[in-house]
DOVOMAR-841744 format. One record per atom (N, C-alpha, C): residue in three letters; residue number from 1; x, y, z; atom name. Coordinates in pm, 1 decimal. Last residue first. Layout:
N
[nukol ALA NUM [X Y Z] CA]
...
END
This chain:
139
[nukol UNK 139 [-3684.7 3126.7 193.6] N]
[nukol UNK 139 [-3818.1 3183.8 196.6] CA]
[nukol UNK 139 [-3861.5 3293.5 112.8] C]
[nukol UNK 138 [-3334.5 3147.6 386.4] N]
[nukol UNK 138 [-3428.9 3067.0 306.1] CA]
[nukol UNK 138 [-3604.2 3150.2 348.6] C]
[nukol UNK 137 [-3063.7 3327.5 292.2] N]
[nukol UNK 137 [-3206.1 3362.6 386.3] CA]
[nukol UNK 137 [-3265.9 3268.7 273.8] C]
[nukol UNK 136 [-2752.6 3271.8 276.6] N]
[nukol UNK 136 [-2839.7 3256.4 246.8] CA]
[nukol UNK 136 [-2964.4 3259.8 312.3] C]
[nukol UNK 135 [-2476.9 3427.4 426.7] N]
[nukol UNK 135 [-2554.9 3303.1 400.1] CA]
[nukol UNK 135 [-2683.5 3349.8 363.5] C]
[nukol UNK 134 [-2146.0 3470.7 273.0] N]
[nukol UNK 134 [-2292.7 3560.5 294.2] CA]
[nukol UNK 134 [-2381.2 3451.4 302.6] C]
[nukol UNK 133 [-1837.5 3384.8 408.4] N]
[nukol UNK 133 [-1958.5 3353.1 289.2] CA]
[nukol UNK 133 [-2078.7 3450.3 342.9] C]
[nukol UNK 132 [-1562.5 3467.9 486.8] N]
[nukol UNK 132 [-1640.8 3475.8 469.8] CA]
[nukol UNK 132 [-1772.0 3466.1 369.3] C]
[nukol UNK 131 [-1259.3 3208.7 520.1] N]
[nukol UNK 131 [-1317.4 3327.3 425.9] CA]
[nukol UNK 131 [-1465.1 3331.0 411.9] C]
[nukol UNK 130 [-1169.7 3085.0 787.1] N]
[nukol UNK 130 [-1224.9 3026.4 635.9] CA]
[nukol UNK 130 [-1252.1 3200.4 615.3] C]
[nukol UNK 129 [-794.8 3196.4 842.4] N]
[nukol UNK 129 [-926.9 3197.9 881.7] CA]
[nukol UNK 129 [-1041.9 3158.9 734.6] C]
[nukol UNK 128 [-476.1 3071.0 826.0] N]
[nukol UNK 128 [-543.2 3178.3 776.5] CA]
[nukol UNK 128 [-700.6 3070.1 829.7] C]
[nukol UNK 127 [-298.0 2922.3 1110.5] N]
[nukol UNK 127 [-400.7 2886.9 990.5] CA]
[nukol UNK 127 [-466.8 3001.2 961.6] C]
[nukol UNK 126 [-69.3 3133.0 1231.6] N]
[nukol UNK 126 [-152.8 3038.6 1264.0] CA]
[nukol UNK 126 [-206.5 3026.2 1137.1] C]
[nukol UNK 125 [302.1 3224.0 1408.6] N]
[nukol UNK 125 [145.1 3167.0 1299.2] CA]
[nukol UNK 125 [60.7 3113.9 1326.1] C]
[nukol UNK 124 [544.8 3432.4 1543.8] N]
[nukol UNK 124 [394.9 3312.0 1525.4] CA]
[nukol UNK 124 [384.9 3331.1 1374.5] C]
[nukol UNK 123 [775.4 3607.6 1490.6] N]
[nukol UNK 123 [744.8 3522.8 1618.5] CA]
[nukol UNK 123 [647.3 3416.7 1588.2] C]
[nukol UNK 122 [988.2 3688.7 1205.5] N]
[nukol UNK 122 [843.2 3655.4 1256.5] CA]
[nukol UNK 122 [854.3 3574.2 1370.9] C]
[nukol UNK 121 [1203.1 3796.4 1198.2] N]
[nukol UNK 121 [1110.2 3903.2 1232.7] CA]
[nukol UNK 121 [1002.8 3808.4 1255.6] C]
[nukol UNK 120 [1435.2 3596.4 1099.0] N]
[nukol UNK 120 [1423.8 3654.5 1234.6] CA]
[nukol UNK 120 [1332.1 3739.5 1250.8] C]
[nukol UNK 119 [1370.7 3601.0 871.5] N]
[nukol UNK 119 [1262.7 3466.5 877.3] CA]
[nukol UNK 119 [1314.9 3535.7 1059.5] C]
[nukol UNK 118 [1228.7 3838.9 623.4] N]
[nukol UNK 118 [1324.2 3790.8 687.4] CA]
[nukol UNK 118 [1288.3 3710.1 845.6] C]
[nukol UNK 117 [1025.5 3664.6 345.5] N]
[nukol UNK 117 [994.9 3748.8 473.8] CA]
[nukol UNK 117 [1174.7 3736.0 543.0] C]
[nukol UNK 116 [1027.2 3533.1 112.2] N]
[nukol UNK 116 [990.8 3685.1 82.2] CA]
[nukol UNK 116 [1053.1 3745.8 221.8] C]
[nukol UNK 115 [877.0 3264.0 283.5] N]
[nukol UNK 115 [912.1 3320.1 140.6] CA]
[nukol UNK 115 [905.1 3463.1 105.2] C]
[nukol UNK 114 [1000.7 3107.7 519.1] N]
[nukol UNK 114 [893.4 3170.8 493.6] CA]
[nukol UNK 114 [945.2 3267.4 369.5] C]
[nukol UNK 113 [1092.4 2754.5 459.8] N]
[nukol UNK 113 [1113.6 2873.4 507.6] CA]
[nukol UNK 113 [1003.2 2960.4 438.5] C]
[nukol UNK 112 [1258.9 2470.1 438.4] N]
[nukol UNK 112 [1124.6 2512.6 437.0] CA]
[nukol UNK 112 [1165.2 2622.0 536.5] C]
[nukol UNK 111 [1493.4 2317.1 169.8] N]
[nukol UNK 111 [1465.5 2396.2 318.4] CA]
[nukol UNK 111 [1361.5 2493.1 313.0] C]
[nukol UNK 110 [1545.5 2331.3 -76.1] N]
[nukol UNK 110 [1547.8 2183.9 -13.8] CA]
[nukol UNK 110 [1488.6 2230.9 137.4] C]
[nukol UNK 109 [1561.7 2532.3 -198.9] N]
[nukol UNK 109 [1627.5 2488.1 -213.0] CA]
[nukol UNK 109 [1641.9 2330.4 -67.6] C]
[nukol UNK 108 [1226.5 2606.4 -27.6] N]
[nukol UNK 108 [1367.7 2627.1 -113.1] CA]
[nukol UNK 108 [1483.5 2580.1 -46.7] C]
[nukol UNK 107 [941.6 2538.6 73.4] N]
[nukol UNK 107 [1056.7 2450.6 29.3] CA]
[nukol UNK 107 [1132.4 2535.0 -55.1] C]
[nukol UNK 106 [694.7 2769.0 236.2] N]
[nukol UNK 106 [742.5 2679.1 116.2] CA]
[nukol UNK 106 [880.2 2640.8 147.6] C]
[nukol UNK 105 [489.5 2958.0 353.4] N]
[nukol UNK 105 [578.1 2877.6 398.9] CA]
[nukol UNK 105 [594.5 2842.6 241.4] C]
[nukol UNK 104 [428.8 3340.9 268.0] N]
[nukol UNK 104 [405.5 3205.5 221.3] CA]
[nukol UNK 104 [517.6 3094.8 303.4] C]
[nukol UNK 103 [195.3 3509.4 548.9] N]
[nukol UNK 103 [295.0 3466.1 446.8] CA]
[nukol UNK 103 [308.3 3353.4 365.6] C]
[nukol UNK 102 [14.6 3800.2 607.2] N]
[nukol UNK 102 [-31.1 3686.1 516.8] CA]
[nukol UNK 102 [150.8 3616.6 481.0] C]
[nukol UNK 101 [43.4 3962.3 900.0] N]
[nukol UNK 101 [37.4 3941.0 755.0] CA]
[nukol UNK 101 [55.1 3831.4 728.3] C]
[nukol UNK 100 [44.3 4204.7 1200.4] N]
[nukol UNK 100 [-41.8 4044.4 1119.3] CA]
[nukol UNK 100 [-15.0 4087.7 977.7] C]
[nukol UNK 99 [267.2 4273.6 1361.8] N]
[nukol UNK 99 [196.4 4310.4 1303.4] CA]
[nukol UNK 99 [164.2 4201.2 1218.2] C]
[nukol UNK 98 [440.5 4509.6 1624.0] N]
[nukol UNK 98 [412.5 4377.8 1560.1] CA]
[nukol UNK 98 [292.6 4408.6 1512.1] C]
[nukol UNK 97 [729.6 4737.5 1725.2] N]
[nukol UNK 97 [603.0 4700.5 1716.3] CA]
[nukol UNK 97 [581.2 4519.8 1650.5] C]
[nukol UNK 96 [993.2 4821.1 1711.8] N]
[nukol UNK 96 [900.3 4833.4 1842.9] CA]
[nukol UNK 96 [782.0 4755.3 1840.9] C]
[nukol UNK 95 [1112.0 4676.3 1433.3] N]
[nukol UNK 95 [1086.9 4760.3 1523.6] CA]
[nukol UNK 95 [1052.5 4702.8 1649.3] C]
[nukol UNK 94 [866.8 4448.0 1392.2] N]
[nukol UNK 94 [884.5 4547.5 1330.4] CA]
[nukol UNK 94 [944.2 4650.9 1367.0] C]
[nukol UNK 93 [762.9 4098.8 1390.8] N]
[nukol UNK 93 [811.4 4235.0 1485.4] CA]
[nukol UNK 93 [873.9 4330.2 1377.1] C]
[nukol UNK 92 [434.5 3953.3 1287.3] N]
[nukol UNK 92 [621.9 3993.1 1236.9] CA]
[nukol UNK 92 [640.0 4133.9 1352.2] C]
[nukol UNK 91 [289.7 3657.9 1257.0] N]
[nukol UNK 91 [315.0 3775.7 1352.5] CA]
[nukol UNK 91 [453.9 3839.6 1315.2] C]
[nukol UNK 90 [68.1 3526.5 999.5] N]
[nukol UNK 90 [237.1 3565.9 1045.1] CA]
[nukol UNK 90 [187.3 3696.7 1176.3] C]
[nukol UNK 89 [-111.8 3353.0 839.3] N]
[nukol UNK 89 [-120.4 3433.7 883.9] CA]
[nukol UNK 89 [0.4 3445.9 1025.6] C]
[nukol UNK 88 [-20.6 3142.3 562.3] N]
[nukol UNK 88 [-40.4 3158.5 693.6] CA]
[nukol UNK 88 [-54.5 3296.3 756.7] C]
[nukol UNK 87 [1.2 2936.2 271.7] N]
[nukol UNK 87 [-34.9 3027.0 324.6] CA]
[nukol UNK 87 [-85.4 3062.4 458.6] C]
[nukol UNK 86 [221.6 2652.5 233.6] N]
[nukol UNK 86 [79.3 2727.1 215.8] CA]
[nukol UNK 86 [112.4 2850.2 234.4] C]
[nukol UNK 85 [343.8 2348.7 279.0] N]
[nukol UNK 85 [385.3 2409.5 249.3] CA]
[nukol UNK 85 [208.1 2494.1 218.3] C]
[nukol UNK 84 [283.3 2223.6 650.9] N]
[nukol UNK 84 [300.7 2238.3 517.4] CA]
[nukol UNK 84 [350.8 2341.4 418.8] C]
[nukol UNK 83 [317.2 2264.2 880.5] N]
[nukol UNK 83 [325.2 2099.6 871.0] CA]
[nukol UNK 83 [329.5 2107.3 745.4] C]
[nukol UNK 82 [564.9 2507.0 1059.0] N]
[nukol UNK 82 [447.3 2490.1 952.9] CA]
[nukol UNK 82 [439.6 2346.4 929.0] C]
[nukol UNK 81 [771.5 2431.1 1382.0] N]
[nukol UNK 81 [726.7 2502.0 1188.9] CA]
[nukol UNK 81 [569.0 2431.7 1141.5] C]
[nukol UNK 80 [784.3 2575.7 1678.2] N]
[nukol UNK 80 [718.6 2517.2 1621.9] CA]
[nukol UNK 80 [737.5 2524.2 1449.7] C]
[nukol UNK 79 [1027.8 2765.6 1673.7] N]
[nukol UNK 79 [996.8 2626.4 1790.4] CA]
[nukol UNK 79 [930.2 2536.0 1747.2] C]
[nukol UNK 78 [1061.9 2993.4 1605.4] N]
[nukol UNK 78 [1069.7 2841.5 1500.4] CA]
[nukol UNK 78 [1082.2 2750.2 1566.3] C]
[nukol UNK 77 [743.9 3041.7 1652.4] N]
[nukol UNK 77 [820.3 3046.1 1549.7] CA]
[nukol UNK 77 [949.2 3061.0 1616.1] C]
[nukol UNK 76 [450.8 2901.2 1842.8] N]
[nukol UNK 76 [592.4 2987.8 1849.2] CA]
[nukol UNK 76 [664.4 2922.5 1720.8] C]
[nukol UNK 75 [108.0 2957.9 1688.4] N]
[nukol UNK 75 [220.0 2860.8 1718.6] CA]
[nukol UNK 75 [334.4 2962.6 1692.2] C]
[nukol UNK 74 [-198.8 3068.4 1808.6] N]
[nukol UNK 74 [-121.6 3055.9 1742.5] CA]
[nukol UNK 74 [45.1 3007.0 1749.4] C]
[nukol UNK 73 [-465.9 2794.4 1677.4] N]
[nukol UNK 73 [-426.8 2914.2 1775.6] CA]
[nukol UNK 73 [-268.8 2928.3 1712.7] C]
[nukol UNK 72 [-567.6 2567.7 1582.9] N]
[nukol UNK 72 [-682.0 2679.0 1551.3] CA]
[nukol UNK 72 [-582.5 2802.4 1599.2] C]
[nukol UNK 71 [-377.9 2397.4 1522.4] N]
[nukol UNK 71 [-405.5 2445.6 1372.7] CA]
[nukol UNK 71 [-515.7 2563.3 1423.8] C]
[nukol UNK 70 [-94.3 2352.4 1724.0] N]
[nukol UNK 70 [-202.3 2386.3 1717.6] CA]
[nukol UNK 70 [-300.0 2470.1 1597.3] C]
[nukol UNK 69 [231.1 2141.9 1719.3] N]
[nukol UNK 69 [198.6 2284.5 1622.5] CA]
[nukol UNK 69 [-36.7 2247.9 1669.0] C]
[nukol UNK 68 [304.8 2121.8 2060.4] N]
[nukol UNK 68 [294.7 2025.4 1920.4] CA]
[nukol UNK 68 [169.9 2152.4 1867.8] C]
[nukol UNK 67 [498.8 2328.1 2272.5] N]
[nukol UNK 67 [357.7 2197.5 2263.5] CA]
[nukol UNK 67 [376.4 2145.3 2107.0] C]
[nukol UNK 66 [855.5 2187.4 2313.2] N]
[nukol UNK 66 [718.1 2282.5 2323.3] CA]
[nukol UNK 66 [598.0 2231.0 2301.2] C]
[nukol UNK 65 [1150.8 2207.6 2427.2] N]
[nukol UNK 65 [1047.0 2146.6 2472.7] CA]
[nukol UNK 65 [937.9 2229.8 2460.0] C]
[nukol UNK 64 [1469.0 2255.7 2194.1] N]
[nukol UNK 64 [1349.8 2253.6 2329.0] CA]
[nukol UNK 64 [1244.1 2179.6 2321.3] C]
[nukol UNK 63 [1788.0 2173.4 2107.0] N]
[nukol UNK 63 [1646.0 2118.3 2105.0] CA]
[nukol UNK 63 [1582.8 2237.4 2189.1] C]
[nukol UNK 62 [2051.7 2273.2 2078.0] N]
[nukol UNK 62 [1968.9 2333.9 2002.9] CA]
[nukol UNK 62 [1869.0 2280.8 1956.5] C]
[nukol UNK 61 [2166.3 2175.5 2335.8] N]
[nukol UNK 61 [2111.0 2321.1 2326.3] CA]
[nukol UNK 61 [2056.6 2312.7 2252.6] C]
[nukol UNK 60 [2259.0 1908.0 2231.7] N]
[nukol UNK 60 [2126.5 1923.2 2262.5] CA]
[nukol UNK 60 [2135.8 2009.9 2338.4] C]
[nukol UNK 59 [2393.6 1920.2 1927.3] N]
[nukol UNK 59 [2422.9 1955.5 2037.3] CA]
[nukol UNK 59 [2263.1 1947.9 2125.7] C]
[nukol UNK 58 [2469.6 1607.7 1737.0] N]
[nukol UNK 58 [2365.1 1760.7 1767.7] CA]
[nukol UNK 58 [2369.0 1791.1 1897.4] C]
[nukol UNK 57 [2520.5 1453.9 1487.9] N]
[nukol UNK 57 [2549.6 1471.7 1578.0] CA]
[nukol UNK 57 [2514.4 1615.3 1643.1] C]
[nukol UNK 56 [2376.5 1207.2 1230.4] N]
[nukol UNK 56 [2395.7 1318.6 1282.3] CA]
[nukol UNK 56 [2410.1 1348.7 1427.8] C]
[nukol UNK 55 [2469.6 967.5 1045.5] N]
[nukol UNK 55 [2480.6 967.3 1145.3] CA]
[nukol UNK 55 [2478.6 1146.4 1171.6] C]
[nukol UNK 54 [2371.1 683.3 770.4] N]
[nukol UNK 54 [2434.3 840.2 793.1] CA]
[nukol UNK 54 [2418.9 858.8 925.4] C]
[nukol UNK 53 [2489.4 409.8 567.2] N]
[nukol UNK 53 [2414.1 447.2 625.1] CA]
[nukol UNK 53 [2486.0 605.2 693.5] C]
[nukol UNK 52 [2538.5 160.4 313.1] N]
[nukol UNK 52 [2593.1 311.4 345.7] CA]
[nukol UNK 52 [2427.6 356.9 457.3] C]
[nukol UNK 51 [2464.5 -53.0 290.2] N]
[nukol UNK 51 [2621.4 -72.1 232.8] CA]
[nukol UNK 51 [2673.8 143.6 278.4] C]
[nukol UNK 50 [2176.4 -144.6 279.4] N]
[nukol UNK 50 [2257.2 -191.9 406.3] CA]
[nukol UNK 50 [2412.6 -164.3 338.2] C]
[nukol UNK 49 [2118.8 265.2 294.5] N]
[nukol UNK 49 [2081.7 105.8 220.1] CA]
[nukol UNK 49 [2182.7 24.2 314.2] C]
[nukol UNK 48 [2048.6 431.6 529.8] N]
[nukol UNK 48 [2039.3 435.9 383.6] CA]
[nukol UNK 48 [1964.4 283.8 294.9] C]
[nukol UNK 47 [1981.2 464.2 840.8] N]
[nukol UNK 47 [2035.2 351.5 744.5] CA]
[nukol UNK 47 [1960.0 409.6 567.3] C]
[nukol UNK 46 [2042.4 689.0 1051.6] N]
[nukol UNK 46 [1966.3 667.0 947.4] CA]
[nukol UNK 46 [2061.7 601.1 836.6] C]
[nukol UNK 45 [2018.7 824.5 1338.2] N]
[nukol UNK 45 [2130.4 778.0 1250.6] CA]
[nukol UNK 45 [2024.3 718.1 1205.3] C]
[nukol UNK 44 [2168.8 1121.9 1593.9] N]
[nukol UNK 44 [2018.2 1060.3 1443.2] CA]
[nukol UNK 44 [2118.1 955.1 1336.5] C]
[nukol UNK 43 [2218.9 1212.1 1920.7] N]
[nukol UNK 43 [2261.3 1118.4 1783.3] CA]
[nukol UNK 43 [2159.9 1101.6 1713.8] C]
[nukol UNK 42 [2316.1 1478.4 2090.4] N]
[nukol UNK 42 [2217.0 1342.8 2037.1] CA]
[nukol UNK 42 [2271.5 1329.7 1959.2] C]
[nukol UNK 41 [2515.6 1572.1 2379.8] N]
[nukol UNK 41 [2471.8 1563.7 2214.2] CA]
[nukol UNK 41 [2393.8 1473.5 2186.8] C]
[nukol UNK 40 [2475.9 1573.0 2641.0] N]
[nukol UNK 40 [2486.6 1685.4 2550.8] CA]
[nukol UNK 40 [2508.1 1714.8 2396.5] C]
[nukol UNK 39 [2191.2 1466.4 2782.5] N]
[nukol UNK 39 [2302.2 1449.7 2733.3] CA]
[nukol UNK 39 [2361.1 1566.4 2645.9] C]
[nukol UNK 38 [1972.2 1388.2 2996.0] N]
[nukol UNK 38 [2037.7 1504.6 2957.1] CA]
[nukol UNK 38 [2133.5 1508.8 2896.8] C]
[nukol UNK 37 [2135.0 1112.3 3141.9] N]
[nukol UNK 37 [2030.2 1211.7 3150.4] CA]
[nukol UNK 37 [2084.7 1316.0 3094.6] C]
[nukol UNK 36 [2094.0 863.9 2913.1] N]
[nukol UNK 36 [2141.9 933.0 2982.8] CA]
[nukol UNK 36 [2124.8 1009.5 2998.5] C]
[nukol UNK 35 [1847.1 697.6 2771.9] N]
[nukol UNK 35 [1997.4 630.3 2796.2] CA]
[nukol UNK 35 [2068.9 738.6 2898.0] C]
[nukol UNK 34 [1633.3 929.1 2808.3] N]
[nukol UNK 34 [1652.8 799.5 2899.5] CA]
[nukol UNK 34 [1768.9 699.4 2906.8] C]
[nukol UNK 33 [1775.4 1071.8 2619.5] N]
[nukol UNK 33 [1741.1 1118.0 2756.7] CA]
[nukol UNK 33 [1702.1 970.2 2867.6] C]
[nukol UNK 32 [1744.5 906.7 2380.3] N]
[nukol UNK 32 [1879.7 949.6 2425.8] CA]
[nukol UNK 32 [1860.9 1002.9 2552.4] C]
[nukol UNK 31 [1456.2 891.7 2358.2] N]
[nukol UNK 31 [1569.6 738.5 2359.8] CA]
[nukol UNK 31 [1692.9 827.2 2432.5] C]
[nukol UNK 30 [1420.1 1207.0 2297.9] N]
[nukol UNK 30 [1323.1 1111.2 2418.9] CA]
[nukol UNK 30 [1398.6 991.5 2481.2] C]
[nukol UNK 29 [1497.8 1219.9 2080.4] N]
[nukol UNK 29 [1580.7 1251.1 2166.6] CA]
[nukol UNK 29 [1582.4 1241.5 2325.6] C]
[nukol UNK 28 [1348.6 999.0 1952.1] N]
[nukol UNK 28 [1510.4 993.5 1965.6] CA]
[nukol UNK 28 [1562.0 1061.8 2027.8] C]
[nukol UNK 27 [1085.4 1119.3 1904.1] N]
[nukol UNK 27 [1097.1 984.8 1949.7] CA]
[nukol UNK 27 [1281.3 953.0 1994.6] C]
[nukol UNK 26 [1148.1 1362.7 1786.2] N]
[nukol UNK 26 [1102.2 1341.6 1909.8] CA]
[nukol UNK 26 [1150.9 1235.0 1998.8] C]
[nukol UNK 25 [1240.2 1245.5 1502.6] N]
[nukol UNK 25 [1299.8 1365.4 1587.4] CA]
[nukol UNK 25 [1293.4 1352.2 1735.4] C]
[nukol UNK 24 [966.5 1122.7 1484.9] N]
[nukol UNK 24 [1114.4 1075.9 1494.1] CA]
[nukol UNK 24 [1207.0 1164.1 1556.1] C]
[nukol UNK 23 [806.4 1322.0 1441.7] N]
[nukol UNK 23 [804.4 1229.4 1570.8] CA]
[nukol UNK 23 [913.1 1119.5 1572.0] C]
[nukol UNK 22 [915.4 1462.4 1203.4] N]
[nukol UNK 22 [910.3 1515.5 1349.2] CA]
[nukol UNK 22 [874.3 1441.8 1480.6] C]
[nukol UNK 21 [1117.0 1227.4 1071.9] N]
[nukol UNK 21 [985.0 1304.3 1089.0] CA]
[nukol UNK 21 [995.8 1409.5 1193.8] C]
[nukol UNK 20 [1440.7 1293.1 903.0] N]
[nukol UNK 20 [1392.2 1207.7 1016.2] CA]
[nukol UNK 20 [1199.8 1322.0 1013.0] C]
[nukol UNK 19 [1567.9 1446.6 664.5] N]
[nukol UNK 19 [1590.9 1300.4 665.4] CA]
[nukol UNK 19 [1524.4 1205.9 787.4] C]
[nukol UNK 18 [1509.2 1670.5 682.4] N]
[nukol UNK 18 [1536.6 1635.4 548.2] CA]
[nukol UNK 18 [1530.6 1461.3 569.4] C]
[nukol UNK 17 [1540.1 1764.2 928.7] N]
[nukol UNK 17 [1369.4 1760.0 849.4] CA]
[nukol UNK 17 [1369.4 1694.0 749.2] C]
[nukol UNK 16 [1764.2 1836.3 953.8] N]
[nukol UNK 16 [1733.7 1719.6 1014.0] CA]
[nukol UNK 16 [1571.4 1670.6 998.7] C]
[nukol UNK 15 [1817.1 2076.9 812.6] N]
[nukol UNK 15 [1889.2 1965.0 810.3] CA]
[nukol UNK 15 [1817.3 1817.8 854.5] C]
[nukol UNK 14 [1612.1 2212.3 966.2] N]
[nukol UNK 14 [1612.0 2223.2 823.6] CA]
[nukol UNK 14 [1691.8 2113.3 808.0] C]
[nukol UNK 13 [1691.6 2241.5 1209.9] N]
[nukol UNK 13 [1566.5 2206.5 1200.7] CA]
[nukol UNK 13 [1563.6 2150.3 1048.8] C]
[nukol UNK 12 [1922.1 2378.7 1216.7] N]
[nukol UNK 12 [1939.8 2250.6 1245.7] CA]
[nukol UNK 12 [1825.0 2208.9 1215.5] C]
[nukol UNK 11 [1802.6 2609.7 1110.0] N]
[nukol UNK 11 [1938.6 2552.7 1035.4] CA]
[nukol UNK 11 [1908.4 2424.8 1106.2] C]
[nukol UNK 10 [1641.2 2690.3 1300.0] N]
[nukol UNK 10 [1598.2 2676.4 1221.8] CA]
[nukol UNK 10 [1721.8 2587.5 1085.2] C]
[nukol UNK 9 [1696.6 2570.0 1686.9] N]
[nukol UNK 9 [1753.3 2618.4 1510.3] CA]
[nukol UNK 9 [1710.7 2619.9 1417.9] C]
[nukol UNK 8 [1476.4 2419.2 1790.2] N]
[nukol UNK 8 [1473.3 2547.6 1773.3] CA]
[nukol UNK 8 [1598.6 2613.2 1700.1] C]
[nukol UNK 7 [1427.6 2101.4 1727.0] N]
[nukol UNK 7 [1508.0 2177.6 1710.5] CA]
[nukol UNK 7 [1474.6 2341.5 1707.3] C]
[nukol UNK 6 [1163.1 1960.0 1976.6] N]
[nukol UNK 6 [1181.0 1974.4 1828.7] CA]
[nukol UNK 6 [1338.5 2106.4 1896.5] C]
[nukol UNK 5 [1013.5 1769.8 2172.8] N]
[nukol UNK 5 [1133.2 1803.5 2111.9] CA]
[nukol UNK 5 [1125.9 1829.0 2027.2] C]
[nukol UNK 4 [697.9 1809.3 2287.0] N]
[nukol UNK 4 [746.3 1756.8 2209.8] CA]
[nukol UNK 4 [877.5 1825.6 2156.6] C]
[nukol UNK 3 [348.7 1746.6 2421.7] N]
[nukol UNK 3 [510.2 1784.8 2429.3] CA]
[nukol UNK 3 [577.5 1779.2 2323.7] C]
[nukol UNK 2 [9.7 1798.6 2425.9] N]
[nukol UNK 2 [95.2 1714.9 2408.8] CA]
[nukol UNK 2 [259.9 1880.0 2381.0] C]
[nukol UNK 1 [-207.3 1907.1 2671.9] N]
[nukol UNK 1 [-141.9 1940.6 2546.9] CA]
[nukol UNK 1 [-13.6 1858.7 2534.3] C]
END
C-alpha cells in the first residue's frame, strides 16, 4: 500500500489544497526530509507569474504518514480527504457511540468540507455502494 504525506489539519489541508496537488504536497515534504532530517518546518513555494511568486511555511507536526485514499474500504478522516466533490458514506461518533450516514463532501467558500455535518464527529468514509438492481431471469 502506497504512503503518503498529507496534512492532518484540516485548516492546513484546506489552505494548501488550494494551490499544490496532493502528490505535490507529498512530493515536497519527501524533498525537505531528504535535505534534512525531519525538519521542523516545510516550505511550499509556488511561482505565480515570473514578477510575483508565494511561499508557505508549515510546521511539520501538522503532516502525517498514511496510506493513499482506498475507493473500496474505508479511509481515516482527515488524514485522508475525499478526491471529490459527492456523496459518501460517513462514520460519525456520537457520544459513546458511531454510526453510518450518507454525507455530502463539497467546496465552500473555497474549502472542501463535509456539508451540514460537524466535521470533528466524523472518523471515515468510504464510496457509497452500487445500488441494487433485480436481475433478470432469462427464458
Amino acid at each position: 500500500m502506497a504512503m503518503k504525506w498529507r496534512p492532518n489539519d484540516l485548516r492546513v489541508a484546506n489552505v494548501l489544497r488550494r494551490n499544490f496537488s496532493e502528490k505535490e504536497i507529498d512530493e515536497n515534504f519527501r524533498a525537505d526530509i531528504d535535505r534534512r532530517e525531519f525538519p521542523e518546518i516545510i516550505g511550499f513555494y509556488r511561482e505565480i507569474n515570473p514578477l510575483l511568486s508565494m511561499t508557505f511555511v508549515v510546521n511539520s507536526s501538522a503532516f502525517s504518514l498514511c496510506e493513499d485514499y482506498q475507493q473500496e474500504a474505508w479511509n481515516p478522516y482527515p488524514e485522508i480527504l475525499p478526491p471529490e466533490e459527492g456523496e459518501y458514506l460517513i462514520t460519525v461518533k456520537i457520544g459513546e457511540r458511531s454510526e453510518v450516514r450518507i454525507g455530502r463532501w463539497g467546496i465552500v467558500g473555497g474549502d472542501g468540507e463535509w456539508v451540514g455535518e460537524i466535521q470533528a464527529q466524523i472518523q471515515g468514509f468510504k464510496e457509497l455502494p452500487v445500488p441494487y438492481k433485480k436481475e433478470r431471469k432469462h427464458g
